[in-house]
C-alpha positions as semicolon CSV with decimal commas, in nm:
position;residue;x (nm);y (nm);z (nm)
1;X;5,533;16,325;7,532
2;X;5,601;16,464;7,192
3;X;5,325;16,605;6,977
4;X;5,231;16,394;6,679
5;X;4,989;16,462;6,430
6;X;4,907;16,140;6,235
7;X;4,651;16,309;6,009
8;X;4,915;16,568;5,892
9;X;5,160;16,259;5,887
10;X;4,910;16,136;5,641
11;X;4,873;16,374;5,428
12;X;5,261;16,432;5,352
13;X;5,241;16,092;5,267
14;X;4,965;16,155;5,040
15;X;5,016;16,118;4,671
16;X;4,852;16,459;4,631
17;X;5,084;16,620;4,857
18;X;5,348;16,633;4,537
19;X;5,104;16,760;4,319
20;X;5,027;17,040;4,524
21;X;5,169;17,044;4,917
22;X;5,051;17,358;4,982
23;X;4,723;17,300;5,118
24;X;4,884;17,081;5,350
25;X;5,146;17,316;5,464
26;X;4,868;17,584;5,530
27;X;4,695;17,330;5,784
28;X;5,076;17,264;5,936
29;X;5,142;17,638;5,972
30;X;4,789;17,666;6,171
31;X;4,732;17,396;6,332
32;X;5,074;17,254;6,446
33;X;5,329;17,490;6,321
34;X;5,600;17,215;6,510
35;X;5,522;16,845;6,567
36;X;5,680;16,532;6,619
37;X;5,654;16,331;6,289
38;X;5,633;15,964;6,279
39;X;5,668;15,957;5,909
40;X;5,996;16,163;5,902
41;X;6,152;16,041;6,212
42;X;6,170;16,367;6,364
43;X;6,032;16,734;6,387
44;X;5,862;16,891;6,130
45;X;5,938;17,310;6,094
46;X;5,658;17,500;5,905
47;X;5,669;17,889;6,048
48;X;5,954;18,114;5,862
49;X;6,071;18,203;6,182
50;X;6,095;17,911;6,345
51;X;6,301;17,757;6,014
52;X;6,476;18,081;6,023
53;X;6,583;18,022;6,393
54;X;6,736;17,700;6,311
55;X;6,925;17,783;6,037
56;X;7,089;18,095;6,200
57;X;7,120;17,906;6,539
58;X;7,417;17,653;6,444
59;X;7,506;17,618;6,825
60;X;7,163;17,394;6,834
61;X;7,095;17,320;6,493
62;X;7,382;17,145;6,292
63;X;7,472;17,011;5,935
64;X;7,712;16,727;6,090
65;X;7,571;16,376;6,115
66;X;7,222;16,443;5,999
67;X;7,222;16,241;5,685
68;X;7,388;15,972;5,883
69;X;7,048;15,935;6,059
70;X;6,922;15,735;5,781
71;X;7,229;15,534;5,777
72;X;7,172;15,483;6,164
73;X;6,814;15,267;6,079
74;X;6,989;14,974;5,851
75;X;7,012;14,670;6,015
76;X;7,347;14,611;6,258
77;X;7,502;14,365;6,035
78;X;7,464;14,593;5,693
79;X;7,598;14,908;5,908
80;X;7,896;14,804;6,014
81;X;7,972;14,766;5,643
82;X;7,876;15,129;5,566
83;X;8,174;15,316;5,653
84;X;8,156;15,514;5,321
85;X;7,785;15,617;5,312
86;X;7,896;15,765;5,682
87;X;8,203;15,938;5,580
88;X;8,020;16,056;5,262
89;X;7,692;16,205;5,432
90;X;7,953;16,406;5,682
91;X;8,197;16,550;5,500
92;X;8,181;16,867;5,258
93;X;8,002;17,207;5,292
94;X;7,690;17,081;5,328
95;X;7,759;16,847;5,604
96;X;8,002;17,022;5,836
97;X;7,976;17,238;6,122
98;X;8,232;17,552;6,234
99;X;8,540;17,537;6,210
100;X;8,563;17,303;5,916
101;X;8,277;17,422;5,739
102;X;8,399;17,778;5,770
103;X;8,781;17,593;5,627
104;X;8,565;17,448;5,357
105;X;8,377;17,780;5,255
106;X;8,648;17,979;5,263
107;X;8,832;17,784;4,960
108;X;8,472;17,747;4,756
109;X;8,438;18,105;4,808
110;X;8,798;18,169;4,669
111;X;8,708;17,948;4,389
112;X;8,441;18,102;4,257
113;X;8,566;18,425;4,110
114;X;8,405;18,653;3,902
115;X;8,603;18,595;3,586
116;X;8,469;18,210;3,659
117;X;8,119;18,336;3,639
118;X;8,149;18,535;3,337
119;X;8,265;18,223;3,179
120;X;7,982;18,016;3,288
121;X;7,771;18,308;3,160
122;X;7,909;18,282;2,810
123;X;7,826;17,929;2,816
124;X;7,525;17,938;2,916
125;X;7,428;18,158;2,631
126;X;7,578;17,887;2,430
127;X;7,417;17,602;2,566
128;X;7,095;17,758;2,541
129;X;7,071;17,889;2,232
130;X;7,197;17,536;2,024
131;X;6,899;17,402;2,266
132;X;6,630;17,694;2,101
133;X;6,786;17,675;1,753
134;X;6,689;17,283;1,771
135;X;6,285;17,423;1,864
136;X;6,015;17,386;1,582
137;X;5,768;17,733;1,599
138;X;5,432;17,644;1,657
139;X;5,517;17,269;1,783
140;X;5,490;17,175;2,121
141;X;5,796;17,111;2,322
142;X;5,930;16,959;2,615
143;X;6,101;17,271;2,811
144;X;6,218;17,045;3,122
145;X;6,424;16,748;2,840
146;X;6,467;17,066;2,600
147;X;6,667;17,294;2,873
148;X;6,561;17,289;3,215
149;X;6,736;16,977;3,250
150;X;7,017;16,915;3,015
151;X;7,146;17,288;3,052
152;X;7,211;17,336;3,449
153;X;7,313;16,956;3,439
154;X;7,586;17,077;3,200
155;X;7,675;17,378;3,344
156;X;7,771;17,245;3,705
157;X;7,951;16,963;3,569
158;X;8,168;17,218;3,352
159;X;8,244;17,427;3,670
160;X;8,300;17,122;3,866
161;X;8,575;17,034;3,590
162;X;8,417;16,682;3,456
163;X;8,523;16,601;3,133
164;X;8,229;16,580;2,939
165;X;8,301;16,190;2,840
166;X;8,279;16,127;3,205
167;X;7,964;16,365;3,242
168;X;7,736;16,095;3,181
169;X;7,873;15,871;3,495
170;X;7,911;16,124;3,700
171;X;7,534;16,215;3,722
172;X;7,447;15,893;3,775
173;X;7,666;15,864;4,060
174;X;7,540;16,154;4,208
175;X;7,173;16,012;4,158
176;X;7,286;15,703;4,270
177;X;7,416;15,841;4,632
178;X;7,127;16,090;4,641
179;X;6,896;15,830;4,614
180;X;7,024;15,673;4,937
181;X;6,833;15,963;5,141
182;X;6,524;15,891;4,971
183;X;6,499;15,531;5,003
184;X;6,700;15,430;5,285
185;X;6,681;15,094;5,248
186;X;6,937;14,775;5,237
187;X;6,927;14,725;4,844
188;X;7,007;15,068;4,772
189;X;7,217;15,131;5,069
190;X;7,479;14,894;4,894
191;X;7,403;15,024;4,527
192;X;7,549;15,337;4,694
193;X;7,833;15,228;4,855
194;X;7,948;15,096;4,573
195;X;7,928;15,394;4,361
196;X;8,058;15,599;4,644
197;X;8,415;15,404;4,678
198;X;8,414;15,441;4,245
199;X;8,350;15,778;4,225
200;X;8,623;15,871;4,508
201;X;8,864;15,621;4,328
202;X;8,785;15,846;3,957
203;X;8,803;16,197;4,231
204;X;9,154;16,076;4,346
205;X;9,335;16,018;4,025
206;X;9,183;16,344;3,838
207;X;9,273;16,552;4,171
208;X;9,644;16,433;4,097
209;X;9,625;16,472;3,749
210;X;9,465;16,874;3,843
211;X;9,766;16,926;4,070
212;X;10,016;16,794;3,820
213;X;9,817;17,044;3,496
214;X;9,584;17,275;3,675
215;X;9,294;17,416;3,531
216;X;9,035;17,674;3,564
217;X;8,730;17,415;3,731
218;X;8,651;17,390;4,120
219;X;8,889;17,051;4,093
220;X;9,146;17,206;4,048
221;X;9,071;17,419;4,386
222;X;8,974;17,165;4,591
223;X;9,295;16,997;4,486
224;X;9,552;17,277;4,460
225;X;9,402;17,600;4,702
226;X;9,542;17,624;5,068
227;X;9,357;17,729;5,358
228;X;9,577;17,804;5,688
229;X;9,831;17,600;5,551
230;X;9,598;17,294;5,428
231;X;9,426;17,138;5,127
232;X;9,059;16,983;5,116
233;X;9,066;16,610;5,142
234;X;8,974;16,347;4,895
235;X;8,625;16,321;5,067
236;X;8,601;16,679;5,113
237;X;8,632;16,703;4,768
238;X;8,398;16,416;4,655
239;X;8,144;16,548;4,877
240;X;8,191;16,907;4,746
241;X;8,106;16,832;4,409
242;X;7,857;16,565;4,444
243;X;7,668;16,859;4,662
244;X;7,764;17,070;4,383
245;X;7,605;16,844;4,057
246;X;7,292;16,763;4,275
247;X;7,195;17,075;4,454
248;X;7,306;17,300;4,143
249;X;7,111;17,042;3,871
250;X;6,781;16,957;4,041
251;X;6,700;17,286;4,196
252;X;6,790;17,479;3,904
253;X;6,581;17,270;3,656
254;X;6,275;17,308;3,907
255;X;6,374;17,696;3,923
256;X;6,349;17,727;3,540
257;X;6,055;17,472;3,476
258;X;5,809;17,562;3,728
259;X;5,927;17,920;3,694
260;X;5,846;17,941;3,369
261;X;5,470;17,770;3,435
262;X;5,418;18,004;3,690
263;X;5,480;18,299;3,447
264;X;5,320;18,157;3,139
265;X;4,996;18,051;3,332
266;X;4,962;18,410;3,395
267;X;4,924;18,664;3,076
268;X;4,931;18,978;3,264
269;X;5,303;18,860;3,501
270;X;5,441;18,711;3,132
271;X;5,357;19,089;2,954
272;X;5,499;19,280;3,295
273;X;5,798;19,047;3,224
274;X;5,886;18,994;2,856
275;X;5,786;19,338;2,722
276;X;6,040;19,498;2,950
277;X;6,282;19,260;2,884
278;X;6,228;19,276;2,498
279;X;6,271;19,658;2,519
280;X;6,615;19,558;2,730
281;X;6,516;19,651;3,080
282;X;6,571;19,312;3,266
283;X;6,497;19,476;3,613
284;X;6,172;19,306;3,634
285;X;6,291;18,979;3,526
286;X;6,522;18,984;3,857
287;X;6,237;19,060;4,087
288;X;6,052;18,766;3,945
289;X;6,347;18,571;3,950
290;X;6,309;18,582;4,346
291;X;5,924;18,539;4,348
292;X;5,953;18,197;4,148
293;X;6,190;18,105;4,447
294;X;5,947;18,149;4,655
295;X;5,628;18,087;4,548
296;X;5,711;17,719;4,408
297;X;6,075;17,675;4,641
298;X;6,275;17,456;4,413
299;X;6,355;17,309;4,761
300;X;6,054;17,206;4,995
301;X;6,270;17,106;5,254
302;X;6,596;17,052;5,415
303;X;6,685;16,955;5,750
304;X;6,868;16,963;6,079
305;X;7,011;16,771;6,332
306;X;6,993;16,874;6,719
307;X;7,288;16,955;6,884
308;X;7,183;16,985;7,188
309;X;6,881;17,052;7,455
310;X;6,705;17,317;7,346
311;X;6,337;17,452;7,312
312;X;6,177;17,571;6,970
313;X;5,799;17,701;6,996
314;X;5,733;17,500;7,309
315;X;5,864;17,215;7,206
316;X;6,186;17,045;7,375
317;X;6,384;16,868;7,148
318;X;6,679;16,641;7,235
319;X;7,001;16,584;7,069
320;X;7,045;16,371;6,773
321;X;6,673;16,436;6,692
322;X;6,647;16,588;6,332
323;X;6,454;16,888;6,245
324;X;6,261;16,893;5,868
325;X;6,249;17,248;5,807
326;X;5,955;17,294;5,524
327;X;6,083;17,550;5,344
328;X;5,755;17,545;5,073
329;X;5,554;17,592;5,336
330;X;5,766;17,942;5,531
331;X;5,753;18,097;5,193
332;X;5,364;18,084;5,188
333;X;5,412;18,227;5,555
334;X;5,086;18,495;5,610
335;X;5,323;18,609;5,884
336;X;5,597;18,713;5,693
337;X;5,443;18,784;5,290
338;X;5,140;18,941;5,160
339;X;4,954;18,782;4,943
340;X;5,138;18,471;4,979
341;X;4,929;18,234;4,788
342;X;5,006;18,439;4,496
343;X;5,263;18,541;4,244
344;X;5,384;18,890;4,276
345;X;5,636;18,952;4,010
346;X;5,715;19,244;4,143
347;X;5,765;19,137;4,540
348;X;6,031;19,385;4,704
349;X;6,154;19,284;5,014
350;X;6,100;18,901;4,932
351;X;6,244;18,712;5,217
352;X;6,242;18,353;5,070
353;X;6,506;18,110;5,199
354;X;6,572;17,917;4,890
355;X;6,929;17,973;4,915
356;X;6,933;17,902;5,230
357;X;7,057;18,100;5,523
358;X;7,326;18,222;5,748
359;X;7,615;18,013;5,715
360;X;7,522;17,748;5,495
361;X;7,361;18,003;5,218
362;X;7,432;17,848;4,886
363;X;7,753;17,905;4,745
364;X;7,569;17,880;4,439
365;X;7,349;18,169;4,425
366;X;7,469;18,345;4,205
367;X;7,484;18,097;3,901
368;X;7,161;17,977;3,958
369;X;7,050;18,338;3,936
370;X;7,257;18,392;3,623
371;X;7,116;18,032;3,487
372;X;6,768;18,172;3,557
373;X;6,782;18,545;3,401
374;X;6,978;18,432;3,073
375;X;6,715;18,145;3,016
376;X;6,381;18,404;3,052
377;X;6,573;18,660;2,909
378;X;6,674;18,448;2,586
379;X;6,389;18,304;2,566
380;X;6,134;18,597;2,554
381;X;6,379;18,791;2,328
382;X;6,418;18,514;2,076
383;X;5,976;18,448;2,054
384;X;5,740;18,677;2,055
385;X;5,506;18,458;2,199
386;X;5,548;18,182;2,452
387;X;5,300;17,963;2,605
388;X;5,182;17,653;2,788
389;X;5,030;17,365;2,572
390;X;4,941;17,142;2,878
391;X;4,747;17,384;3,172
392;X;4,865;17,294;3,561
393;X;4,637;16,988;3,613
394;X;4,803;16,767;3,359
395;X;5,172;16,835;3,502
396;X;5,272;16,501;3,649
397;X;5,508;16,569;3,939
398;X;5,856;16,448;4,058
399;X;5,824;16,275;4,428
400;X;6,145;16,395;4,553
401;X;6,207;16,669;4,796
402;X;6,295;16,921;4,488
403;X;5,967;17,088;4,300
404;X;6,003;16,891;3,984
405;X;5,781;16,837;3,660
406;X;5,839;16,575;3,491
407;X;5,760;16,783;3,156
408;X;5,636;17,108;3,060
409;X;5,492;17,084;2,744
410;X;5,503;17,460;2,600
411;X;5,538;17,601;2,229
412;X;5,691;17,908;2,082
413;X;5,657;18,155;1,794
């Protein structure tokens, strides 16, 4: 018999748990640091380790399939329609196993060269500042519709290659397949198969139109760079940047927003920040860069799907079962950081996970780290003061499986 826990069950169901899960993930780690979950359909992870272990341990723990779960609980008669929301929720990085995943890495990693980053650098100094110049001094501000959402938005869909008329669209129809996994039900199980058969129709002709005048966008490589001989498919592709606009959008904007509250709801971290920054020593802006990863994970969880037979904490878990690895709650670990309930800027080793780990560590690291310094490093050079207008307890949160506000009302000077 599997272990259940219907009180914990009940509290990740909880209304409160988005406003602050933490209290509930410190009970998890305790109490039942693995258990069989009624409400998620599977096993919920809550030690570092043990998310560690499967995320290192693809042989058990794999990428393939796992969104198809939620595809697998529709009615017979809708599923046998939904072909695409199958091929679409196992296909790309972030749904394969080894070897296609490692085919698949292999030409993102190509694709993102240096020179590329430098350019998304630039422009993110661009973006950004038109977004400050636009800010009144003294006037309270939305930071999360001012740039923690518009800018990484932006930025992904510029690497991606989407022409900025068809920007608009394009986030929708990666919201509109995203939403799939949240609310797996009938109505929007169609809503997305729709926009998954468009968006791959609007993917095919620009991948031919890439090939015929390539550019310097991940389009063009999923359309034009060889791996052993071969090119990514259509799907590949789709998936690719869909994974792309969604992961790199959402988690960034929860990396700058509730980075930034974190600082600014703490005068003595936003001094050991900004004055070292303003005197142009950005080292510890980069250490805090990690802490906000960790202390509020943009990402509170991601998940698994079980290979085969095999034992985690006790616990034997069977193929096809899917593993929730809480990834809020191994950051707040007493196991693995000191302190962990709070925020030390200047944390060194800081073992978060919010890039993930092993194989599938974001290929995106290293623009969301870029995206994070230029923003707090901008922003405490161009105003001498920065602070919060609204305190914690009036931040109305996101329910999604991303750490979102939906504002952060803050004013400068």
């Amino acid at each position: 018999m599997k272990p259940t826990r219907a009180d914990l069950d009940e509290r990740f169901a909880s209304p409160s748990y988005f406003v602050d899960p933490y209290d509930v993930y410190r009970q998890a780690r305790a109490e039942a640091p693995i258990y069989w979950s009624e409400l998620f359909h599977g096993w919920v992870v809550t030690k570092h380790a043990d998310v560690v272990r499967t995320k290192r341990d693809f042989d058990n723990f794999g990428n393939s399939g796992r969104y198809g779960k939620y595809v697998d609980r529709l009615p017979e008669d809708v599923r046998k329609e939904m072909g695409p929301l199958y091929e679409a929720w196992d296909t790309g990085i972030m749904h394969a196993d080894p070897p296609h995943h490692t085919f698949l890495r292999n030409i993102m990693m190509r694709a993102l060269t240096p020179k590329m980053m430098r350019a998304m650098e630039e422009r993110v100094f661009e973006l950004l500042d038109e977004a400050l110049d636009k800010v009144v001094p003294n006037e309270p501000f939305d930071f999360v519709e001012t740039v923690a959402g518009p800018l990484p938005c932006t930025i992904v869909a510029d690497l991606i290659g989407v022409p900025a008329e068809t920007q608009p669209t394009f986030r929708k129809w990666a919201s509109d397949i995203t939403e799939f996994v949240i609310r797996p039900n009938v109505e929007v199980a169609w809503r997305t198969r729709a926009t998954i058969l468009e968006a791959k129709a609007w993917l095919e002709r620009l991948m031919e139109e890439r090939r015929a005048e390539p550019r310097e966008d991940l389009i063009t490589a999923f359309a034009c760079m060889e791996e052993d001989g071969r090119r990514m498919s259509t799907v590949d592709a789709l998936s690719n940047a869909r994974t792309i606009m969604v992961a790199g959008h959402g988690t960034t904007t929860s990396l700058l927003a509730v980075g930034l509250l974190s600082v600014l709801e703490r005068p003595e971290v936003y001094a050991a920040i900004a004055e070292p920054v303003r005197a142009g020593d950005e080292s510890p802006l980069k250490l805090a860069v990690e802490e906000m990863m960790r202390f509020e994970s943009p990402l509170q969880r991601d998940q698994r799907i079980v290979r085969q037979p095999v034992e985690l904490g006790g616990c034997a878990m069977s193929p096809g079962e899917l593993v929730f690895q809480m990834l809020g709650a191994a950051h707040r670990d007493e196991e693995v950081f000191d302190r962990p309930d709070d925020f030390v800027h200047d944390r060194n080793p800081n073992k978060h996970l919010a890039f993930g780990y092993g194989i599938h560590a974001c290929t995106g690291a290293t623009l969301a780290r870029i995206e994070a310094r230029v923003v707090f490093k901008r922003l405490f050079e161009r105003f001498s003061k920065v602070e919060l207008v609204e305190p914690r307890e009036a931040v109305a949160w996101e329910r999604s499986v991303v750490r979102l506000p939906k504002r952060l009302l803050v004013k400068v000077s």
